[in-house]
Structures are given as C-alpha cells and as structure tokens.
C-alpha positions as CSV (number, residue, x, y, z in Angstrom):
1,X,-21.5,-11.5,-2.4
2,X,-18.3,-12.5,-4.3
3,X,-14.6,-12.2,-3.9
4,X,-12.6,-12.9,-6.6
5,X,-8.9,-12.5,-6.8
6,X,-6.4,-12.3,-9.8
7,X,-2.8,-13.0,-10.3
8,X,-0.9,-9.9,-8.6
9,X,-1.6,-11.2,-5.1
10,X,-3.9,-14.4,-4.6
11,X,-2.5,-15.0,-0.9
12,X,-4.2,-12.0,-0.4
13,X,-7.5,-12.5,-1.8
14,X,-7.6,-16.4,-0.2
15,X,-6.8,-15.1,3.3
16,X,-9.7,-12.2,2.9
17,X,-12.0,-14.9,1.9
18,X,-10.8,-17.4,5.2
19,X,-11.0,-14.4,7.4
20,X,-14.5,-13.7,6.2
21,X,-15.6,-17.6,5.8
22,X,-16.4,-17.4,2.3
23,X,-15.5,-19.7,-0.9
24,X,-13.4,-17.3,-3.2
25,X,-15.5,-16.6,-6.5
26,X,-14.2,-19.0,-9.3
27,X,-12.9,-18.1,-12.3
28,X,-9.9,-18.5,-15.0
29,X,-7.2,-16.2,-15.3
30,X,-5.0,-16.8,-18.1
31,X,-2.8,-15.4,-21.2
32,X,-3.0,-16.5,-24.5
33,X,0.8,-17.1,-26.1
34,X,1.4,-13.6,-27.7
35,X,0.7,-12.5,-23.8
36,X,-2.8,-11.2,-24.1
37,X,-4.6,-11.7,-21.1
38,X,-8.0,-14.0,-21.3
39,X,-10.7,-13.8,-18.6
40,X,-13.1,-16.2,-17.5
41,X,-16.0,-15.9,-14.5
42,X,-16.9,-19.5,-13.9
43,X,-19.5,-18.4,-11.0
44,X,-23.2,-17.3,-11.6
45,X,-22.8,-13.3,-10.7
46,X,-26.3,-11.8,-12.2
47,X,-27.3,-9.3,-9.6
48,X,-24.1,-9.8,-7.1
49,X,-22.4,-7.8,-4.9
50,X,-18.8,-8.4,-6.7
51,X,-15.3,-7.7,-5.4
52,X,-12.0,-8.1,-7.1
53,X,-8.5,-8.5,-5.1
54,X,-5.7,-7.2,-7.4
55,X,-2.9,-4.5,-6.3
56,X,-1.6,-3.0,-9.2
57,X,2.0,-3.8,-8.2
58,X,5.0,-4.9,-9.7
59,X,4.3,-5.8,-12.5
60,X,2.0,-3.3,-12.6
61,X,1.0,-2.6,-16.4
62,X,0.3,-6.4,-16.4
63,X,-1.8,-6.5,-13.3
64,X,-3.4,-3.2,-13.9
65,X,-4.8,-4.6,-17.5
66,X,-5.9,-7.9,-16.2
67,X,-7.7,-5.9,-13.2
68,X,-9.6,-4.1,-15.8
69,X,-10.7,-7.4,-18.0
70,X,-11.7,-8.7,-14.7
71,X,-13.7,-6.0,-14.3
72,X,-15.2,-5.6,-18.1
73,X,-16.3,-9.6,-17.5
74,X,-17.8,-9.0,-14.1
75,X,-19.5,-6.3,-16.3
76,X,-20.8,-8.3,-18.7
77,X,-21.8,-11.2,-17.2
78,X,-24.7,-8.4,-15.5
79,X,-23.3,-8.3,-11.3
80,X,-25.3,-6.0,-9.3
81,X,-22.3,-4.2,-8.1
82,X,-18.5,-4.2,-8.9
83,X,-16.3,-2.8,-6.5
84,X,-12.3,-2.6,-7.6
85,X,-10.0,-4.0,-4.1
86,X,-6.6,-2.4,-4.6
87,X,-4.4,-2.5,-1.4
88,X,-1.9,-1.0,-3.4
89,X,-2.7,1.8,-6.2
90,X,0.0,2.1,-8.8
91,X,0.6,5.2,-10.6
92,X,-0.2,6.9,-7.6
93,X,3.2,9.0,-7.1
94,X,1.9,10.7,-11.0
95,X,-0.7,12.6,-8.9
96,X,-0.1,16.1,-10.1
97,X,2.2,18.4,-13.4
98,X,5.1,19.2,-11.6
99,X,6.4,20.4,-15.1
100,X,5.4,21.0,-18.5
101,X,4.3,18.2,-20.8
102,X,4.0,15.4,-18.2
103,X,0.5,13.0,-17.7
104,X,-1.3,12.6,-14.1
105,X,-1.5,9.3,-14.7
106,X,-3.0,8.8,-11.2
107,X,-6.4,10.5,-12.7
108,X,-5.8,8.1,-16.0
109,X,-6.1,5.1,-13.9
110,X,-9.2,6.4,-12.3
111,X,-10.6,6.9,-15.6
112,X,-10.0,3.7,-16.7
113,X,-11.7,1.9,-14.3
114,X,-14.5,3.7,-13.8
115,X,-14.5,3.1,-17.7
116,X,-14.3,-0.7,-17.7
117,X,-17.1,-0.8,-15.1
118,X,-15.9,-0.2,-11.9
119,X,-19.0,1.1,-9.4
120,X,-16.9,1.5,-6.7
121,X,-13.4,1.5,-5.2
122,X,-11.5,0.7,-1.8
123,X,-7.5,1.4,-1.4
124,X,-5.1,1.5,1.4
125,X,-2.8,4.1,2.2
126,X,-2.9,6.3,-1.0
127,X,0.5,8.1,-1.9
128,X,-1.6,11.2,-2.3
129,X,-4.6,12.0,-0.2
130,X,-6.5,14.3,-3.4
131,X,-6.4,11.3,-5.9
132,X,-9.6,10.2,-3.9
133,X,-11.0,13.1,-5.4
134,X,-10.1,11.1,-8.6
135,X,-12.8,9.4,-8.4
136,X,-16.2,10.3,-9.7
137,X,-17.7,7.1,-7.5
138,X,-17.6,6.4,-3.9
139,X,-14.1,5.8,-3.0
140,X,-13.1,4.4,0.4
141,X,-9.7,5.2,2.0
142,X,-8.2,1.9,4.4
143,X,-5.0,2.6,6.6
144,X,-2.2,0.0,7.4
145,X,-1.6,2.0,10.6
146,X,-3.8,0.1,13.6
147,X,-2.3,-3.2,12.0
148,X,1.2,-1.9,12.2
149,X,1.0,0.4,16.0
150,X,-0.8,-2.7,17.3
151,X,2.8,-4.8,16.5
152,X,4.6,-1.6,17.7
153,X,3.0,-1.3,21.0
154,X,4.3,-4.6,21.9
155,X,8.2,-3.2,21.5
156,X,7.5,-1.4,24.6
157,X,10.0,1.5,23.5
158,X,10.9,3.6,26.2
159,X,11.1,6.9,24.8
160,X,10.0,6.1,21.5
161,X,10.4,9.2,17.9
162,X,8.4,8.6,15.3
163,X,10.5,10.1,12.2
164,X,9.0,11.6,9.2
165,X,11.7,10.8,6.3
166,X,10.6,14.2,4.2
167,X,7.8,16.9,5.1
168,X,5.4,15.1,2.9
169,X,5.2,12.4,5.5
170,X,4.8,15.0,8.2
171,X,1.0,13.8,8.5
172,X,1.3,10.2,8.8
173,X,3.6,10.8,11.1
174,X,1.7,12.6,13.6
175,X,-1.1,9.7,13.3
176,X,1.5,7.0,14.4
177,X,2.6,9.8,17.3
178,X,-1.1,10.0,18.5
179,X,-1.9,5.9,18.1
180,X,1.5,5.4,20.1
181,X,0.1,7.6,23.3
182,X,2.1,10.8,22.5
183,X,5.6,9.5,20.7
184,X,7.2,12.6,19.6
185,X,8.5,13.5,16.4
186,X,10.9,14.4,14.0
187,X,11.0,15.6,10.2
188,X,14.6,14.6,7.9
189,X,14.3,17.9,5.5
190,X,14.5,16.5,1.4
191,X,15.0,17.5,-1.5
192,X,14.9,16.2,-5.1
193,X,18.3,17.3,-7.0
194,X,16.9,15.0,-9.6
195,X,14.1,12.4,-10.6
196,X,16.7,9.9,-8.9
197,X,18.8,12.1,-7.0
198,X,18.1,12.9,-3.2
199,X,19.6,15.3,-1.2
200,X,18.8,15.2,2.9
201,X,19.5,18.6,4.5
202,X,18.9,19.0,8.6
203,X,16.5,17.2,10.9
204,X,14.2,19.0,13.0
205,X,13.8,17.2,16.2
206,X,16.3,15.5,18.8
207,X,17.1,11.9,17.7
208,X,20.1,11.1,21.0
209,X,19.9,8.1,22.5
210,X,16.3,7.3,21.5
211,X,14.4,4.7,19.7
212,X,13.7,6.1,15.9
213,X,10.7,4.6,14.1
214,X,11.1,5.8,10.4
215,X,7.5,5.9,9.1
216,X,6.4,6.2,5.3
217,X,3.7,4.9,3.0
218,X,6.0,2.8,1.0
219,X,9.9,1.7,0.5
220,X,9.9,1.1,-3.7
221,X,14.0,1.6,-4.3
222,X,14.9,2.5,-0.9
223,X,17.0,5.7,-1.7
224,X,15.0,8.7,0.4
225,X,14.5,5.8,3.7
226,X,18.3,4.3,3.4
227,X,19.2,8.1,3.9
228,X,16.5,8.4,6.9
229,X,18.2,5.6,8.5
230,X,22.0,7.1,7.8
231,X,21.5,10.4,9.1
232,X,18.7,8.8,12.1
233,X,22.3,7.1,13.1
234,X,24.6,10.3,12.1
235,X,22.1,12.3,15.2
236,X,22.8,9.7,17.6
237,X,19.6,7.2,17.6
238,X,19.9,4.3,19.8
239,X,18.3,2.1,17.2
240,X,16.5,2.7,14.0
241,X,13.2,0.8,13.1
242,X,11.5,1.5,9.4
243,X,7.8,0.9,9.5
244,X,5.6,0.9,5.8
245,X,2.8,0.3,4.4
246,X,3.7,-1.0,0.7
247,X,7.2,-3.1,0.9
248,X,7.7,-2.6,-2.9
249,X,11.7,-3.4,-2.3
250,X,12.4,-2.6,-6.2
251,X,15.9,-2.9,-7.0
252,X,18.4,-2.0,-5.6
253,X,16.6,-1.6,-2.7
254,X,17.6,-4.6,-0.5
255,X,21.5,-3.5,-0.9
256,X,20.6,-0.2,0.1
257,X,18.9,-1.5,3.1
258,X,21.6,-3.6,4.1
259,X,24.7,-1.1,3.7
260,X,22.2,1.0,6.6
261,X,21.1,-2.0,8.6
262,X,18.1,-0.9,10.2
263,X,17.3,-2.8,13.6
264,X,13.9,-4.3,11.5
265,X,11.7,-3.6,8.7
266,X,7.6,-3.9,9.1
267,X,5.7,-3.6,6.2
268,X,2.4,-5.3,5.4
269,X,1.2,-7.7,2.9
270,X,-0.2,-5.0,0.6
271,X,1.5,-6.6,-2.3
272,X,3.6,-9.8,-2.3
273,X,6.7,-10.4,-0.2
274,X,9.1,-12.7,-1.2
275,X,11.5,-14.4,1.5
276,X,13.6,-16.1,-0.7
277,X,14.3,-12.2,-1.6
278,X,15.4,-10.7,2.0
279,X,19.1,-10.5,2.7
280,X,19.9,-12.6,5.7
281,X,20.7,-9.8,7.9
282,X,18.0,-7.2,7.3
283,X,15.0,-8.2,9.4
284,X,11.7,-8.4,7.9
285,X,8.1,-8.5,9.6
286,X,5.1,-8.9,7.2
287,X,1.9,-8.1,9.2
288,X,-1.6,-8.8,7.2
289,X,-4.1,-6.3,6.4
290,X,-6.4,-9.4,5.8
291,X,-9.1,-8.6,8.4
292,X,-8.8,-5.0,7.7
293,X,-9.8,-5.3,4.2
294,X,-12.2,-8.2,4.9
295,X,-14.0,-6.3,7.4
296,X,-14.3,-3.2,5.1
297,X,-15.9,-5.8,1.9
298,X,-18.5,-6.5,4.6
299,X,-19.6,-3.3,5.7
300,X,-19.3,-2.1,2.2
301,X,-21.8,-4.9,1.2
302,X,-23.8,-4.3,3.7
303,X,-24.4,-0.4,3.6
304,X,-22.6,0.6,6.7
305,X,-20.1,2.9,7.4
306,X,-16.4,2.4,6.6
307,X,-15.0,4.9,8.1
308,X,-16.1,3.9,12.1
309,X,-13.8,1.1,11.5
310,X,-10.5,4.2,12.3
C-alpha cells in the first residue's frame, strides 16, 4: 500500500500517513512556467494498492487537474489498484438540471476520473447523497459526524436543538439528533430568490431559551448559515453554535459570520484552514477526520467492510 498526497491539502495526507504509521508515497508535484502541471511518482508502485489525498477545494480547477495527472501516472507506472481520497468533492452542489441548458457537472467529474484511471473512490459528506450513484465503481460514503458529536458531547448542553438551516438538511439533522441521545429539532424554511439571493421564511420548531446547534454539510460564503444564526437569535436561542463538515469560508464569508457572531464554529479539516484567516472574535474549532479516513484506506486495502466503521 501507498499514500500519496498532492498540493490541495498535504497536512492532511501526512497526518493520515502518522495515524496509520506509514512513510507517505514519494513523488514530485510541480508546474512548469506557463502553469501546466507536471507529475512525478518517485516510488516503485507495480502491483500496489495506491491511494491519492487531494480535496478538490479552493482552488479547485487546479487541484481537480493535478488529482487527475496524479492519477493518469499512478496509471501508468502499472499499480494494482488506484483509489481517488477526496474529503471534499467539488462540483458537488451541480448535481442535477434545475433549468434548461445547464451541465451536471457533478456526473462530469465522475466521468473524468473514472477516465483517467480511477478504480475506486472514497468521499466524506457528499452535498448530494445520488452523486454516489455517479459512479460506475465502488464508491464509499465517510461522515464527519462521530468526529464532530464526539466534541459536542463534551459541551454538556442542557437542553440542546439541533437546527436544520433549509429542509435539504432535514436529514443530517436528524443523524446529529439521534448521535446526541434524542436532541430535538428544528427546520429554518428557505428559499432561493436568486442564484445569490436567499430568502428565510418561518421556523418550525421552538428555539426559547435553548442551546441552537446549526448543522450543515458545509459553510462556502456563509449567506444561508449567517441567516440561520440571525433568525436562531430573532426566536429567542440562548446561544447559537454552527457545526460543518467542509469550512470552505469563501469570501465574504468571515464578515458575514462576524456581523452574527455565533457562540463557535466547528468544522473539520476536510480542506485547509487558515488561522491567520479567522477574525479574532469568531471562534473556530478544527477537529481532524485523520483517523477516520485512515482507518477507512485500511479496511479498503484490506477487503473489509466500510460501512461497520458508522
């Protein structure tokens, strides 16, 4: 077995790798000076179980690309197995036609690395449950939620509600009720005036005087969960926690966050966080999927069952 990692998120990669007791797979990642992107696998892979590290995030055309090269050389150089490590998938809210004329680009990215040589794939906390059925190889589906209801536990909220911020969250939701012994829950109604523009309408669920956990599978500008957190305050929470998977914190999010002041932010380190980033009064808790991921690679490499680890 081998672990490589590429640029997107080599923290990542190098703490799977300590968690697992491995050496990380060597190899040379670079880009030539017109900004094409030039590959290198130093190790011997013939006949190796390989895996590549490399969320497609921010920026994700150029980390998507170099995932795929990866991949192609992996390919080439004749490993026994390739299997594609995305904690985060990009293009993953392009899942479906919600109008005329518009791509899935979700599917396109499944195409494309199957195409480059991809046998099989493992992600964390999809934005859309079908796009596993994206994939015509096995696909294996991680979630950040044991890491993150393991660090919740030890808040030991009274009286805790775990908050959907729209309907389409309404699922993930009831999983962090269920993992937090019963928490009950509430859903913030949304609408879409436009592909920028978000409109909140009621919330169904009392919010008075409790402890609000606002729960989503990622924060990218902030808009739908800074409105979460505004109206969670307008019904009379006590205090107002926002809990993610992917901390993408695109501009403008952290202003947006700080107008709202939640009590704390916990994401994970699906993708890179950057401290030098964080306003000074928005609190921010990075919990590591690490050992999640590592321990998937293994049972992956050894035959056994993914799933038994939820």
């Amino acid at each position: 077995m081998r672990i490589f990692t590429g640029r997107a998120h080599p923290q990542l990669g190098f703490a799977i790798c300590k968690h697992l007791g491995v050496t990380p797979g060597l190899c040379e990642v670079g880009s030539f000076s017109d900004s094409e992107i030039n590959v290198r696998i130093l190790d011997d892979v013939r006949g190796l179980d390989a895996f590549v590290v490399q969320p497609t995030c921010l920026p994700v055309n150029d980390n998507l690309m170099e995932l795929l090269i990866m991949v192609d050389a992996l390919r080439r150089a004749s490993a026994g197995r390739i299997t594609a490590v995305l904690p985060y998938y990009g293009y993953a809210r392009q899942d479906r036609k919600h109008e005329g004329r518009v791509p899935i680009t979700a599917k396109l990215v499944a195409n494309l690395l199957v195409e480059a040589g991809v046998n099989r794939v493992l992600c964390m906390d999809l934005h859309a449950q079908q796009i596993q059925g994206f994939f015509d190889i096995p696909m294996d589906h991680l979630y950040a939620r044991p890491v993150i209801v393991r660090y919740l536990r030890q808040k030991q909220f009274a009286a805790p509600v775990v908050v959907s911020p729209d309907v389409g969250s309404a699922k993930m939701a009831l999983a962090f009720c269920q993992a937090l012994g019963g928490a009950e829950m509430a859903i913030i109604e949304k609408r879409r005036s436009s592909g920028s523009e978000i409109e909140h309408g009621f919330v169904i669920g009392n919010l008075r005087d409790r402890d609000v956990i606002i729960v989503d599978d990622m924060i990218s500008t902030a808009g739908s969960m800074a409105s979460a957190v505004a109206i969670a305050r307008q019904n009379g929470a006590k205090s107002v926690m926002v809990a993610v998977s992917h901390g993408l914190f695109v501009k403008p999010a952290w202003e947006r966050l700080a107008e709202v002041a939640p009590v704390e932010i916990v994401t994970t380190d699906t993708v890179p966080q950057h401290a030098q980033e964080t306003p000074p009064d928005v609190k921010l808790t990075v919990l590591s999927v690490a050992p999640t991921l590592a321990e998937a690679i293994v049972r992956i490499h050894r035959n056994q069952s993914v799933s038994a680890l939820f």
